[in-house]
C-alpha positions, 0 to 999 in steps of 0.5 A: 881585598879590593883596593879602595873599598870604604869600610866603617868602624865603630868604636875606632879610637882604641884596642881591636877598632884602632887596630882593624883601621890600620890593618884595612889602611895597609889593605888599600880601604879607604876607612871611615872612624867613628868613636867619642874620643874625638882627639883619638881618632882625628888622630888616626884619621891623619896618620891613615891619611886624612889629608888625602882623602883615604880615611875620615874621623866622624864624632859618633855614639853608638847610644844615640839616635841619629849618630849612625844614620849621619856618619854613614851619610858621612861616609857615602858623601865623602867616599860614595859607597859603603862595602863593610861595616864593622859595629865594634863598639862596646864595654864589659859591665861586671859584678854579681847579679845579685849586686848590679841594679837594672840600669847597670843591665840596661846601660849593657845593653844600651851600647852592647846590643842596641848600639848594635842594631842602630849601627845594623840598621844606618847602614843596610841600605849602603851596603845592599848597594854594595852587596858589603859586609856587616861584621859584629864585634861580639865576644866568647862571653856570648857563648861561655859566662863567668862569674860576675859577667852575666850582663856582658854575657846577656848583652852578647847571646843577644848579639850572637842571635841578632847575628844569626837572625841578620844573616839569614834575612839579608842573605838574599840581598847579596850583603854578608853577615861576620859574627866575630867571638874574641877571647882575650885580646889586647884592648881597653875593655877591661880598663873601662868601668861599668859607666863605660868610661875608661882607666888609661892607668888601670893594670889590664888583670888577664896575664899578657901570655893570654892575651892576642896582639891587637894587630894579629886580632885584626888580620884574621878578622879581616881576612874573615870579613874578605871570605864573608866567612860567617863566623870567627872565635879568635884565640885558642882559649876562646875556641877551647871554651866554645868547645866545651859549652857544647860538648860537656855543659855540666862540667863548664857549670860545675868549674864556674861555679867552683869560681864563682866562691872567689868572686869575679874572674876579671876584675875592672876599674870602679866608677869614680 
């Protein structure tokens, strides 16, 4: 990877987005980090090198109008380009359908899907200066459901499609499009509560052996934002799982629903 190109990243302050931060940090990017958590990524900034001019903490929520649009000018002011752009942020909500009212869908879908296409659509003009990248943090979830994780499935089929669709579509501008399809990956998603807000003290209920360390999630994400590869399904669960949605469907179906009798497969903190 070229030293000092200017990456951007959505919801920086934890899991996957703090880890990616370092890892372009280690690479010779320049990095821009954009979350809510104000402390955390002025944080990160300091220790990737603020103070130098490698790494700027923009105060941003991917829920709201006008936040993207001014961190990417951030971004190009401080830094003068854009080369890639990784929308990340996100939260899980869980719960059978029959028990999640349609704001519980549409607060999904606020951050997962329409965070999303603002963080897209702030930075096109950038990155078609630079013929960057644009890589989706979207989840195996788009491509298999569980039990009790509908909505977060919605809201990343429709991530996946948007993926789909933006990389045709700008593929004749010169700027890349990364769908990356974690599995199970050490991060704060299944500690935060379906109002997005996250339990720091709450027990993570997936068994550490199947989770992937955040850093070794970051490299290979990089490296697949680096071949503008179009596409990553990280973990060998996740693969697996991938495979099997298209090779045998029916069977996928039956399994879930022979789980689906003991209630949801992940179980996340309650809203206080």
């Amino acid at each position: 990877m070229k030293h000092d190109r200017v990456v951007v990243i959505t919801g920086a302050s934890a899991g996957i987005g703090e880890a990616l931060a370092r890892e372009y940090a280690r690479r010779g990017a320049r990095t821009v980090l954009i979350a809510r958590r104000v402390e955390r990524i002025a944080a990160l900034a300091r220790e990737l090198g603020a103070e130098e001019g490698r790494s700027l903490a923009v105060a941003g929520d991917v829920t709201v109008d006008g936040d993207l649009e001014a961190a990417v000018a951030q971004a190009q002011s401080a830094f003068g380009r854009v080369d890639v752009v990784i929308a990340n942020a996100g939260f899980g909500v869980d719960g059978f359908i029959e028990r999640l009212g349609v704001d519980d869908f549409r607060r999904q879908f606020e951050t997962n899907v329409f965070g999303v296409i603002r963080t897209a659509q702030a930075s096109f003009a950038a990155l078609t200066a630079t013929r960057g990248v644009l890589a989706v943090v979207g989840s195996v979830s788009g491509y298999l459901v569980q039990p009790g994780g509908a909505a977060y499935s919605m809201s990343k089929f429709a991530v996946r499609a948007f993926c789909d669709g933006a990389r045709a579509e700008l593929a004749p501008k010169g700027v890349a499009v990364t769908h990356i399809a974690p599995g199970f990956v050490v991060s704060d998603i299944r500690r935060t509560d379906r109002q997005g807000r996250v339990h720091e003290g709450h027990a993570d209920p997936v068994p550490s052996w199947l989770q992937m360390p955040t850093e070794e999630a970051a490299r290979r994400i990089a490296d697949a934002i680096e071949r503008r590869q179009p596409e990553l399904v990280l973990t060998r669960h996740a693969r697996f799982g991938v495979f099997m949605t298209r090779l045998a469907p029916a069977v996928v179906r039956g399994v879930m629903a022979l789980v689906a009798r003991r209630g949801p497969l992940v179980n996340k903190p309650r809203a206080q």
